[in-house]
mmCIF file of the N, C-alpha and C atoms, coordinates in Angstrom:
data_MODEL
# 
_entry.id   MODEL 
# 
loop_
_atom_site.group_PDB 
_atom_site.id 
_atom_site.type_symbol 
_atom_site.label_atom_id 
_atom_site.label_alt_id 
_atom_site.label_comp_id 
_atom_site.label_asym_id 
_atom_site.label_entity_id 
_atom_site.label_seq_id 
_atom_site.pdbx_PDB_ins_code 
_atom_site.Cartn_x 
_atom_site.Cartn_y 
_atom_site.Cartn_z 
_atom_site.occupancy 
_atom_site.B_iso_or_equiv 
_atom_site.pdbx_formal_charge 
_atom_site.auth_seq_id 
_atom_site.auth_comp_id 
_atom_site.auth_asym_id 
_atom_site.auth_atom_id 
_atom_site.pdbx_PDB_model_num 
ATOM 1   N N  . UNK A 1 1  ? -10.880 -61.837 86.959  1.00 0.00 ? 1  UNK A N  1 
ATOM 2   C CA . UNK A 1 1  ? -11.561 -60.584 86.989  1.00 0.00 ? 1  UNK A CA 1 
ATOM 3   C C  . UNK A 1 1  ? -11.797 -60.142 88.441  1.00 0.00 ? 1  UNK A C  1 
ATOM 4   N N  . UNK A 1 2  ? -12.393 -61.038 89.768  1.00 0.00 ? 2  UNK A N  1 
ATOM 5   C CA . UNK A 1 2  ? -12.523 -60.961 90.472  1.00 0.00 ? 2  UNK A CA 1 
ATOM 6   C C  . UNK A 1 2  ? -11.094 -60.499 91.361  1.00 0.00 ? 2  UNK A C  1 
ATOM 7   N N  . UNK A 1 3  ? -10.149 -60.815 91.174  1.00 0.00 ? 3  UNK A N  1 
ATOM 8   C CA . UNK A 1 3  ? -8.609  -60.968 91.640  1.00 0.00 ? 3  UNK A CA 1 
ATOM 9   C C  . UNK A 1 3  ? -8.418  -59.667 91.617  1.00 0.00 ? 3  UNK A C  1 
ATOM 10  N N  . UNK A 1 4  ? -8.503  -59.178 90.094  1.00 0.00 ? 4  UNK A N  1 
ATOM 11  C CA . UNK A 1 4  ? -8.175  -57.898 89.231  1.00 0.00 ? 4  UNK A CA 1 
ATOM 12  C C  . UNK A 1 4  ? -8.857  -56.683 90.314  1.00 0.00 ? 4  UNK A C  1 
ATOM 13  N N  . UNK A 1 5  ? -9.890  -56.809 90.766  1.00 0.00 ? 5  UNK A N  1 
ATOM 14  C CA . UNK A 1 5  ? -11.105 -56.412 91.088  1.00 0.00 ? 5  UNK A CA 1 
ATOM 15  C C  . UNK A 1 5  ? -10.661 -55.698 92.414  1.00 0.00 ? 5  UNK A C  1 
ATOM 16  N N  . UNK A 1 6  ? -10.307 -56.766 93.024  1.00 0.00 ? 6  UNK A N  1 
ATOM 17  C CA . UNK A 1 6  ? -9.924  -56.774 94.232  1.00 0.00 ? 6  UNK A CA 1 
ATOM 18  C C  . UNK A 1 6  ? -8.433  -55.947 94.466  1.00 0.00 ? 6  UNK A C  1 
ATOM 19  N N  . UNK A 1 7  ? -7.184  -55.589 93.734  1.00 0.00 ? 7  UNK A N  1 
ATOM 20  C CA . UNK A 1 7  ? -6.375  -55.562 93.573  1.00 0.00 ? 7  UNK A CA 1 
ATOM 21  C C  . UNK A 1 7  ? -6.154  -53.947 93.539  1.00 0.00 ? 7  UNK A C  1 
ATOM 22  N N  . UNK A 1 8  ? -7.349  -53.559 92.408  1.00 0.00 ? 8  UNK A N  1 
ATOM 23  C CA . UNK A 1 8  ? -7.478  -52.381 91.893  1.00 0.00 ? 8  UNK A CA 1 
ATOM 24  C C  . UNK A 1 8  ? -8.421  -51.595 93.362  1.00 0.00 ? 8  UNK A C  1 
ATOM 25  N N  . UNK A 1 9  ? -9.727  -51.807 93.758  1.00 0.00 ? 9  UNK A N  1 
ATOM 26  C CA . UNK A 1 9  ? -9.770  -51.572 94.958  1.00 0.00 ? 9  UNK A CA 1 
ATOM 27  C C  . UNK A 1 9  ? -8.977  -51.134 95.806  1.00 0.00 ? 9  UNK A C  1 
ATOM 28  N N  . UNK A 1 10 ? -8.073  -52.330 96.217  1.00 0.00 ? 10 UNK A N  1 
ATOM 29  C CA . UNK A 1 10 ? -7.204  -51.843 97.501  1.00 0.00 ? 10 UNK A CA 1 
ATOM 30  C C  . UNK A 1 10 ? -6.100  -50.793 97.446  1.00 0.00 ? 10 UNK A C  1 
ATOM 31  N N  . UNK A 1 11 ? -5.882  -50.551 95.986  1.00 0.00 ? 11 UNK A N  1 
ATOM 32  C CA . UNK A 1 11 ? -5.106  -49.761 95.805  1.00 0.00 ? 11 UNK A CA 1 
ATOM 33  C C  . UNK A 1 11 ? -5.563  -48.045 95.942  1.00 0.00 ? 11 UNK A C  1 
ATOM 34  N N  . UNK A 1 12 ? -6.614  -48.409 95.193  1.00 0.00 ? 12 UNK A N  1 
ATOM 35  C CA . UNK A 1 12 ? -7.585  -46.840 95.278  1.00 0.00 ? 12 UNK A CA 1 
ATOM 36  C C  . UNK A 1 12 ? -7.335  -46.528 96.805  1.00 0.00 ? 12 UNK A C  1 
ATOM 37  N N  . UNK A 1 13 ? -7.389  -47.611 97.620  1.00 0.00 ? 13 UNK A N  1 
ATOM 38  C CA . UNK A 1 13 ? -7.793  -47.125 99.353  1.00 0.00 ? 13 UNK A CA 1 
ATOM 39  C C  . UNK A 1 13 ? -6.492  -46.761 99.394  1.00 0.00 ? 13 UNK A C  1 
ATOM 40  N N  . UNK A 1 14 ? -5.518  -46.896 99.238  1.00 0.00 ? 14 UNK A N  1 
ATOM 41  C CA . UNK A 1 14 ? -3.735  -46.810 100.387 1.00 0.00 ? 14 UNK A CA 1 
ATOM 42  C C  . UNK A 1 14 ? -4.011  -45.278 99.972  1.00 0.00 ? 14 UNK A C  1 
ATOM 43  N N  . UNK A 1 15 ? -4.212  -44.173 99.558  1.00 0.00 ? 15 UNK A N  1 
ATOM 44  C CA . UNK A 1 15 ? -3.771  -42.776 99.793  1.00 0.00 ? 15 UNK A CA 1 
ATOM 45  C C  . UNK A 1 15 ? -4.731  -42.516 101.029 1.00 0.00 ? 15 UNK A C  1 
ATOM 46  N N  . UNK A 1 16 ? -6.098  -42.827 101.014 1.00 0.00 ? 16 UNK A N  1 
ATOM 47  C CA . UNK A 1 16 ? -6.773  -42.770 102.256 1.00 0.00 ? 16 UNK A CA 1 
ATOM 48  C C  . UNK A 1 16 ? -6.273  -43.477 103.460 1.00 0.00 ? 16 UNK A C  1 
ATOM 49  N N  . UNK A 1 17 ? -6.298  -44.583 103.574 1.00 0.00 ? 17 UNK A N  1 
ATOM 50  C CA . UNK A 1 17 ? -5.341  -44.969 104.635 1.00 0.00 ? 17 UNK A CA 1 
ATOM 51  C C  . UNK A 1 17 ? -4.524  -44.548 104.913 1.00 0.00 ? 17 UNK A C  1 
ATOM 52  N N  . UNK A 1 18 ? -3.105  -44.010 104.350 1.00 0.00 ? 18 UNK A N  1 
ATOM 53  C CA . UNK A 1 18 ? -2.125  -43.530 104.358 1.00 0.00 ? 18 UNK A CA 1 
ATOM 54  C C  . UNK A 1 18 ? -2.370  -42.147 105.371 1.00 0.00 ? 18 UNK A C  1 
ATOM 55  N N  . UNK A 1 19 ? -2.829  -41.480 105.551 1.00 0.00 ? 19 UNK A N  1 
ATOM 56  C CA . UNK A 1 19 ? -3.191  -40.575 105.724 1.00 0.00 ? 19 UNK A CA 1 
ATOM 57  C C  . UNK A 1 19 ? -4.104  -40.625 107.006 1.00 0.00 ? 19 UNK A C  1 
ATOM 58  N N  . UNK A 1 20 ? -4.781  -41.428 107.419 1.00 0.00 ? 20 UNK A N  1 
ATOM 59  C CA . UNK A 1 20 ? -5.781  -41.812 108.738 1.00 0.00 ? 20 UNK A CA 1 
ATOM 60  C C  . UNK A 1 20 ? -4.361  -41.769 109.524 1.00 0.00 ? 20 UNK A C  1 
ATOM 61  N N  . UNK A 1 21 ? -5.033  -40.957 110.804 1.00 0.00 ? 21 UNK A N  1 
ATOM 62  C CA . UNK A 1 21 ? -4.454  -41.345 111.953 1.00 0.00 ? 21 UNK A CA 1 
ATOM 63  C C  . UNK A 1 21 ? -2.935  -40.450 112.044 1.00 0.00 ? 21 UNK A C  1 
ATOM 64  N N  . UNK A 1 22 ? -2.977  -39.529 111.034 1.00 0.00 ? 22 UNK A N  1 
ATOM 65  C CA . UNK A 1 22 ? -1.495  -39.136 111.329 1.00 0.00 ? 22 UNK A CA 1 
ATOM 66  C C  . UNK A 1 22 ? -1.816  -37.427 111.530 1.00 0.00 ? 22 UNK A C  1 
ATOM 67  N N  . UNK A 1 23 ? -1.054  -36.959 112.953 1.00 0.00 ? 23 UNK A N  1 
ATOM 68  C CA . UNK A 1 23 ? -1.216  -35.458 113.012 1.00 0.00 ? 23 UNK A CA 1 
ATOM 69  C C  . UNK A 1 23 ? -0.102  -35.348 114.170 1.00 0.00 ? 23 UNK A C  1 
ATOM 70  N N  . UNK A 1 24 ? 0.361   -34.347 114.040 1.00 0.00 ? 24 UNK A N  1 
ATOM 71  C CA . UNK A 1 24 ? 1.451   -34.002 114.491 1.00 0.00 ? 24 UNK A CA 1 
ATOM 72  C C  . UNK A 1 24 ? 1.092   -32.090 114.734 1.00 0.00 ? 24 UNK A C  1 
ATOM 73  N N  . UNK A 1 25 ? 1.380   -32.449 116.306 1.00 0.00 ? 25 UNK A N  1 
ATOM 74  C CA . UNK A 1 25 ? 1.057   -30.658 117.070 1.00 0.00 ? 25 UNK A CA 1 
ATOM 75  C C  . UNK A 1 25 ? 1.987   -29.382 116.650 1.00 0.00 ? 25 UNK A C  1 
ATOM 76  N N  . UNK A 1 26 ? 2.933   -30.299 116.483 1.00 0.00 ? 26 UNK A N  1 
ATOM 77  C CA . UNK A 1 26 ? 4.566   -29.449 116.369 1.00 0.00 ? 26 UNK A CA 1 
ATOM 78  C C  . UNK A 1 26 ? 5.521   -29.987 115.668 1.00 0.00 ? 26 UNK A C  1 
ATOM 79  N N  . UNK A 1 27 ? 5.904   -30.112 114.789 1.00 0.00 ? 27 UNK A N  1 
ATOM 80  C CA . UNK A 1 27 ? 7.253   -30.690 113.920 1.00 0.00 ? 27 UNK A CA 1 
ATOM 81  C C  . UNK A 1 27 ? 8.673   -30.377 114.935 1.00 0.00 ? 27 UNK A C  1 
ATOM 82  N N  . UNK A 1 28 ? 9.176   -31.466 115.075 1.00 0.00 ? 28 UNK A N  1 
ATOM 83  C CA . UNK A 1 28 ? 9.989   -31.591 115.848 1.00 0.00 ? 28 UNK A CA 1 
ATOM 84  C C  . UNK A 1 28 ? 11.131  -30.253 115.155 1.00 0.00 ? 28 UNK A C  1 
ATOM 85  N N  . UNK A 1 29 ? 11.096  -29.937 113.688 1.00 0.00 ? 29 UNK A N  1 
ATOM 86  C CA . UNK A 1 29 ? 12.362  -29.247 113.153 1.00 0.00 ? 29 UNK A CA 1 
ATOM 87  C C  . UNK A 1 29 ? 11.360  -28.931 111.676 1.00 0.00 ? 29 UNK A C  1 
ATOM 88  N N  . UNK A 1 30 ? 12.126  -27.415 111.067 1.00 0.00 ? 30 UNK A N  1 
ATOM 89  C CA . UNK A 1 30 ? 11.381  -27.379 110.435 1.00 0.00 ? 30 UNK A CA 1 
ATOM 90  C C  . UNK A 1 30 ? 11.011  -28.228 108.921 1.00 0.00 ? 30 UNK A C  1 
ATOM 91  N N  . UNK A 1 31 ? 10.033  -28.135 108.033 1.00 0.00 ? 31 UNK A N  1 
ATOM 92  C CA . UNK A 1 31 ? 9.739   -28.944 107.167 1.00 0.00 ? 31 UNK A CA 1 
ATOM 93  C C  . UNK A 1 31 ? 10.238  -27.702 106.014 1.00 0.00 ? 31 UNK A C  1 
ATOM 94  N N  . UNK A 1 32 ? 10.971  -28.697 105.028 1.00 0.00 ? 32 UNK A N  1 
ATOM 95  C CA . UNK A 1 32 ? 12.377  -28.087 104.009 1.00 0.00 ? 32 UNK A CA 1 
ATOM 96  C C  . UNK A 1 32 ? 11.545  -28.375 103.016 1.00 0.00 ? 32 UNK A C  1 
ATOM 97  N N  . UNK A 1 33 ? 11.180  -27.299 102.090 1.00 0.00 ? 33 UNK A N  1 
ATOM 98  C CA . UNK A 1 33 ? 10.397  -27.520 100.806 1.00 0.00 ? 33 UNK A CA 1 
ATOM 99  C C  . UNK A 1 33 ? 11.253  -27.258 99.830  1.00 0.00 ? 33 UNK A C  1 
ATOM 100 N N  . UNK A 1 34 ? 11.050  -27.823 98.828  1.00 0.00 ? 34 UNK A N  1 
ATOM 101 C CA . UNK A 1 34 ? 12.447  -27.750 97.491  1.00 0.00 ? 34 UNK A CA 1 
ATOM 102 C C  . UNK A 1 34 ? 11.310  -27.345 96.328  1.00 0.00 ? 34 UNK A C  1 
ATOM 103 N N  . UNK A 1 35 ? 11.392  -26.312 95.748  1.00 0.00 ? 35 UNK A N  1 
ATOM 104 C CA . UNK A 1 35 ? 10.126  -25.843 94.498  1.00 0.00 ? 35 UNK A CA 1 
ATOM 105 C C  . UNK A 1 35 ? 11.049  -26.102 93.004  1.00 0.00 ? 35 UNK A C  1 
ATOM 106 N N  . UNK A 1 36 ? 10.539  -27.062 92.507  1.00 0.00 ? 36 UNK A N  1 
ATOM 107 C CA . UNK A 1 36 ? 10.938  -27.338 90.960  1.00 0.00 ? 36 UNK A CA 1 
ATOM 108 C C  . UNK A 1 36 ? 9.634   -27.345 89.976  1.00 0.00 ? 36 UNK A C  1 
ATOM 109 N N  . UNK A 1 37 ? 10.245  -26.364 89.072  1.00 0.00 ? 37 UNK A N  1 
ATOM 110 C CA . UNK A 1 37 ? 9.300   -25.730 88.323  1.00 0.00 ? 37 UNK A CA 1 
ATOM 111 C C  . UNK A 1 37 ? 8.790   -24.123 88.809  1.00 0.00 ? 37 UNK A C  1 
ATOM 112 N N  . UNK A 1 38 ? 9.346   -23.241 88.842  1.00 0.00 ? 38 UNK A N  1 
ATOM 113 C CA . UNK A 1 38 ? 8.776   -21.724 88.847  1.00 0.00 ? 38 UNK A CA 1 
ATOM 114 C C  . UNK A 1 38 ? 7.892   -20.489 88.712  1.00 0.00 ? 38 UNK A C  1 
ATOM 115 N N  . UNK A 1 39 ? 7.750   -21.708 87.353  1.00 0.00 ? 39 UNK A N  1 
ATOM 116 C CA . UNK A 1 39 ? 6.273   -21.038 87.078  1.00 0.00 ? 39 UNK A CA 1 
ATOM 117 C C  . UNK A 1 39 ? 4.804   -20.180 87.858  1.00 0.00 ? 39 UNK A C  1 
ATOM 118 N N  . UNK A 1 40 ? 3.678   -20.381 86.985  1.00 0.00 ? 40 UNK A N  1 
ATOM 119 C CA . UNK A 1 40 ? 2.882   -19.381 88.295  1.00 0.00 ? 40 UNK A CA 1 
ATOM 120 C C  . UNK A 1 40 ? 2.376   -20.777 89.213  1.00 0.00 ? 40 UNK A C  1 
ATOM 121 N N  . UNK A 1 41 ? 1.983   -21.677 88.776  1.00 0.00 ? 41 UNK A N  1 
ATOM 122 C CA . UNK A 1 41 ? 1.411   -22.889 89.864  1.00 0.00 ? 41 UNK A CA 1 
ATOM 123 C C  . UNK A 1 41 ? 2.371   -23.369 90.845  1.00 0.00 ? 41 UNK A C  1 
ATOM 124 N N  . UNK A 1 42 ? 3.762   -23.580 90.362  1.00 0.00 ? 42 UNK A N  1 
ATOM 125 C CA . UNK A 1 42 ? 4.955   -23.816 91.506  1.00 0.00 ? 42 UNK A CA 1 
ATOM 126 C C  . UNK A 1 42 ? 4.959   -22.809 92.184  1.00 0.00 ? 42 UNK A C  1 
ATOM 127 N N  . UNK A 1 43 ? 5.150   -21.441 92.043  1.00 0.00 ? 43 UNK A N  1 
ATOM 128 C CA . UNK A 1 43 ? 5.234   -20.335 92.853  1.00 0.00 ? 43 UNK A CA 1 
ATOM 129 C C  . UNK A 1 43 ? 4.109   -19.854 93.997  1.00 0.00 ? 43 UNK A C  1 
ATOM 130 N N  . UNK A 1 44 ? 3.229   -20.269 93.315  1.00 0.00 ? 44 UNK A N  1 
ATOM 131 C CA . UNK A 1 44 ? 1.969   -20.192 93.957  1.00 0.00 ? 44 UNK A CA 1 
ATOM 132 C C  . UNK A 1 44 ? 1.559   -21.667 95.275  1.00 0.00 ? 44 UNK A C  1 
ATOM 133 N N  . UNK A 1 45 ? 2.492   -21.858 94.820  1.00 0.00 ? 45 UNK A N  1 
ATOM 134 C CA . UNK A 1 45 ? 2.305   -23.617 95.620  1.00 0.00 ? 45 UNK A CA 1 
ATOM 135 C C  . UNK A 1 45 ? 3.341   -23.219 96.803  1.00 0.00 ? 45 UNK A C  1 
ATOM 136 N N  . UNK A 1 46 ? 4.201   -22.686 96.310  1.00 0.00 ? 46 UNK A N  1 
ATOM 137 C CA . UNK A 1 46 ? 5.151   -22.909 97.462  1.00 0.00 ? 46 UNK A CA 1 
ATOM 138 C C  . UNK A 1 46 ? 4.751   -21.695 98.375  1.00 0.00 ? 46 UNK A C  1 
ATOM 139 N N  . UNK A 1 47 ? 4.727   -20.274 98.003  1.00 0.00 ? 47 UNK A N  1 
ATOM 140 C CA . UNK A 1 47 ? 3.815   -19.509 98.336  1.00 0.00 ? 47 UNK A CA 1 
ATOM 141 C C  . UNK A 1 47 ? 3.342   -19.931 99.398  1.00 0.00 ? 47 UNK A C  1 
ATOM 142 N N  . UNK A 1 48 ? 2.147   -20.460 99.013  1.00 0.00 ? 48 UNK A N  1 
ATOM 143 C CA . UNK A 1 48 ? 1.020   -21.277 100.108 1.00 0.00 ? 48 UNK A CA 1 
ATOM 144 C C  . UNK A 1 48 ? 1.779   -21.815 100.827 1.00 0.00 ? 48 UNK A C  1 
ATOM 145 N N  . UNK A 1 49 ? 2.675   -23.049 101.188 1.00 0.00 ? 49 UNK A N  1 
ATOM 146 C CA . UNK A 1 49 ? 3.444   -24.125 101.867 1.00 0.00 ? 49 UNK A CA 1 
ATOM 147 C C  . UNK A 1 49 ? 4.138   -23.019 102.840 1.00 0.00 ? 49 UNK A C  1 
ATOM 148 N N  . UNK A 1 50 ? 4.413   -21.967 102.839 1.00 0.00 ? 50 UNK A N  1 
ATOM 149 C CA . UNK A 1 50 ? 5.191   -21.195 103.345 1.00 0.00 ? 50 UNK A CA 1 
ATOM 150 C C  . UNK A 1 50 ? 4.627   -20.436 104.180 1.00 0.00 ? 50 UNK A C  1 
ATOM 151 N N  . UNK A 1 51 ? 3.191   -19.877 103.953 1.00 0.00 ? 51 UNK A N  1 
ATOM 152 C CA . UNK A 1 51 ? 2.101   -19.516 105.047 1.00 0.00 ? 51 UNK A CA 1 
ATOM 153 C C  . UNK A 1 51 ? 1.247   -20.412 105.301 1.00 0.00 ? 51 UNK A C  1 
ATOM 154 N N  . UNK A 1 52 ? 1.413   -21.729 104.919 1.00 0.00 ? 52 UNK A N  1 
ATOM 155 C CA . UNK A 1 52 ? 0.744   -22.714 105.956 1.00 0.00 ? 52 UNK A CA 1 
ATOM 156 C C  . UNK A 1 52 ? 1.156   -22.637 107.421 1.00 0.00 ? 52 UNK A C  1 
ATOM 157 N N  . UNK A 1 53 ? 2.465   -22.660 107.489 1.00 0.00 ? 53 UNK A N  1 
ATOM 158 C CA . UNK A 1 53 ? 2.834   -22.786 108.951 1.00 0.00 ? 53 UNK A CA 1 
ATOM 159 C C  . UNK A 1 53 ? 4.224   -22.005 109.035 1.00 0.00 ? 53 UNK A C  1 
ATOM 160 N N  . UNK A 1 54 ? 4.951   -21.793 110.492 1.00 0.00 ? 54 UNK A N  1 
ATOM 161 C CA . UNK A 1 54 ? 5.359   -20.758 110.566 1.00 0.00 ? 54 UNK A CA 1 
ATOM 162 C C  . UNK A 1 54 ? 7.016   -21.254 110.155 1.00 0.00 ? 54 UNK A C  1 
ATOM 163 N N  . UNK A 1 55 ? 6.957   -22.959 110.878 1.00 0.00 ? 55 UNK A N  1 
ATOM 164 C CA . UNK A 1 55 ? 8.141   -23.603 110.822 1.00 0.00 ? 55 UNK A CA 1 
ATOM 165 C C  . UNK A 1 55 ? 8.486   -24.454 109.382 1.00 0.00 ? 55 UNK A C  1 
ATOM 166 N N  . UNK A 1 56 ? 7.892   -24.171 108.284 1.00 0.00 ? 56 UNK A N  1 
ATOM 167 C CA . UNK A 1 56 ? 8.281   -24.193 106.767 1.00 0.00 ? 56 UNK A CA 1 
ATOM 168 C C  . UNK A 1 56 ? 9.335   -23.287 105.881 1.00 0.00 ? 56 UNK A C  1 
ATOM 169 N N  . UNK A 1 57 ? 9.769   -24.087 105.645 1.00 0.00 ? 57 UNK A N  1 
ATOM 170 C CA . UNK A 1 57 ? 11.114  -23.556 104.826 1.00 0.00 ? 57 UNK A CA 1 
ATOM 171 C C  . UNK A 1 57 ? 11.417  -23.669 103.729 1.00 0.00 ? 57 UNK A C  1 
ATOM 172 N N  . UNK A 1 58 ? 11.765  -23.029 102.795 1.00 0.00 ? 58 UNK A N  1 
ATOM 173 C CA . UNK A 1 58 ? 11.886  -23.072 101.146 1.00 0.00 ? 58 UNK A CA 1 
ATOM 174 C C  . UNK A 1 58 ? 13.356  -23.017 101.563 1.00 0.00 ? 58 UNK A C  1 
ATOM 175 N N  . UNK A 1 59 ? 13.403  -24.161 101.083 1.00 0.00 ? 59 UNK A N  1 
ATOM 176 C CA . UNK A 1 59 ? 15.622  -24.474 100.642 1.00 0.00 ? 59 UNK A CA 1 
ATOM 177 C C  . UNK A 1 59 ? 16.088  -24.739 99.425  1.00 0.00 ? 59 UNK A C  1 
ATOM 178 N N  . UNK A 1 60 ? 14.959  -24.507 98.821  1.00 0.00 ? 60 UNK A N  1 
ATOM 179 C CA . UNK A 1 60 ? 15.884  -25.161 97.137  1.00 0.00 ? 60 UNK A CA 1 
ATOM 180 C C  . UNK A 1 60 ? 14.715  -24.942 95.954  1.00 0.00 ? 60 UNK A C  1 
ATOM 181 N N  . UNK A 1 61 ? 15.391  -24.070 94.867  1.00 0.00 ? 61 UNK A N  1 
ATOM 182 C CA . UNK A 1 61 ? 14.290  -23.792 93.604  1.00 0.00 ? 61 UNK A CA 1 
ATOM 183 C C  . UNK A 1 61 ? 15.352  -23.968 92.650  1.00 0.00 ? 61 UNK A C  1 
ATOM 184 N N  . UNK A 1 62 ? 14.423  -24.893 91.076  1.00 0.00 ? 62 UNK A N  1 
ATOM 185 C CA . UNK A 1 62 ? 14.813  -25.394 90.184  1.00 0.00 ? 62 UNK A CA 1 
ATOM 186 C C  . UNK A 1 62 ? 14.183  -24.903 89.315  1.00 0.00 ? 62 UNK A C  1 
ATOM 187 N N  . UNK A 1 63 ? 14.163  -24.354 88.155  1.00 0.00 ? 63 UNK A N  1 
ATOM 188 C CA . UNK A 1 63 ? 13.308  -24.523 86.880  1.00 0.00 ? 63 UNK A CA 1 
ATOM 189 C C  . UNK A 1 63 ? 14.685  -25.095 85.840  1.00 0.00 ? 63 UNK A C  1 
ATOM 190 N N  . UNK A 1 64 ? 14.011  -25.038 84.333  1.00 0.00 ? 64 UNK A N  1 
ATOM 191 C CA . UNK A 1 64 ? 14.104  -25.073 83.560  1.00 0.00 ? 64 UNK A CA 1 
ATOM 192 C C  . UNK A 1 64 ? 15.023  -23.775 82.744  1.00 0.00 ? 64 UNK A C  1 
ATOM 193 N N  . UNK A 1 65 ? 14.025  -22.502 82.925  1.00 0.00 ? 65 UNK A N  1 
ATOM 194 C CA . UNK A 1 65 ? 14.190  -21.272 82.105  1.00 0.00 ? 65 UNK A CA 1 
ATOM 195 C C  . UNK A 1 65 ? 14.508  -20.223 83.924  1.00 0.00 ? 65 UNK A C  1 
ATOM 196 N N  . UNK A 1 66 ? 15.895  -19.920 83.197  1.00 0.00 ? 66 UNK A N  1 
ATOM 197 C CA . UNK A 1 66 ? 16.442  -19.106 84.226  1.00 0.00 ? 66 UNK A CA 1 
ATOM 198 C C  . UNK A 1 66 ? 15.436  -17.576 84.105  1.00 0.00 ? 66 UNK A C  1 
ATOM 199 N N  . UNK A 1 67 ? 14.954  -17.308 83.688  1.00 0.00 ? 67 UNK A N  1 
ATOM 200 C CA . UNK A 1 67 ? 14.000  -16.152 84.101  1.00 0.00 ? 67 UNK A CA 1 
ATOM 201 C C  . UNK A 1 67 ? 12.737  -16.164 84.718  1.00 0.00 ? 67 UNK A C  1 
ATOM 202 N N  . UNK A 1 68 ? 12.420  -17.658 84.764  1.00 0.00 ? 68 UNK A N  1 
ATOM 203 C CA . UNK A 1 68 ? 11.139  -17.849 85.925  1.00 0.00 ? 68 UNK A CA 1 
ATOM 204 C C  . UNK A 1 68 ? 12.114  -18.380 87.463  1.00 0.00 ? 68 UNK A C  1 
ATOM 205 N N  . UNK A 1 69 ? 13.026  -18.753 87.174  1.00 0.00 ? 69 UNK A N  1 
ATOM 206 C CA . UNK A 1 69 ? 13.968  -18.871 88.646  1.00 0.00 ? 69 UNK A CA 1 
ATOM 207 C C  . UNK A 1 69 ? 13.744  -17.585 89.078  1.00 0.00 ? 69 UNK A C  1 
ATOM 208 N N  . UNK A 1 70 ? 14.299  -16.390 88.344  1.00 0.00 ? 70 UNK A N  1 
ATOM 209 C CA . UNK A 1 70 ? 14.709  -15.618 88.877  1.00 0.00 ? 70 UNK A CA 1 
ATOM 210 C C  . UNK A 1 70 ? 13.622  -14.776 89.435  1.00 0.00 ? 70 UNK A C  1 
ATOM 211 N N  . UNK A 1 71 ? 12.054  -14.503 88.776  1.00 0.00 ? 71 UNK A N  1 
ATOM 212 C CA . UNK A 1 71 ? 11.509  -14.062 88.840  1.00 0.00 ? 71 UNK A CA 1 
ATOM 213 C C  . UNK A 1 71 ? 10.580  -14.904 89.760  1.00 0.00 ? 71 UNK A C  1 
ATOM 214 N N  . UNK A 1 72 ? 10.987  -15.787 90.446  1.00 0.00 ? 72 UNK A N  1 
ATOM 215 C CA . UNK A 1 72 ? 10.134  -16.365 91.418  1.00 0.00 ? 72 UNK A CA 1 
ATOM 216 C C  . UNK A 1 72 ? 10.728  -16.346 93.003  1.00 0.00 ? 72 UNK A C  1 
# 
């Protein structure tokens, strides 16, 4: 139980850790976003990713139903 305990813990932590300590001023090249799924939350996601910063790039969209491709 104690093992278990311990196991499950450290795992919860690695997305926080993961994440300490990392920032970057300038992306050496830009960052290539690929949107799968079209819908309004994908669209809206990538959307955002795209006025996060100036050097983001949408290179690639996937759905399912060719009329949310198209309409996204």
């Amino acid at each position: 139980m104690k093992q278990t305990a311990a196991v499950t813990g450290g795992l919860m932590a690695v997305p926080f850790a993961a994440s300490a300590g990392f920032y970057a001023e300038k992306a050496p090249a830009p960052i290539r976003v690929a949107l799968v799924g079209c819908g309004g939350r994908g669209t809206g996601a990538a959307v955002q990713a795209l006025q996060a910063h100036a050097d983001v790039k949408l290179v690639a969209m996937a759905d399912a139903f060719r009329d949310r491709l198209r309409a996204a």
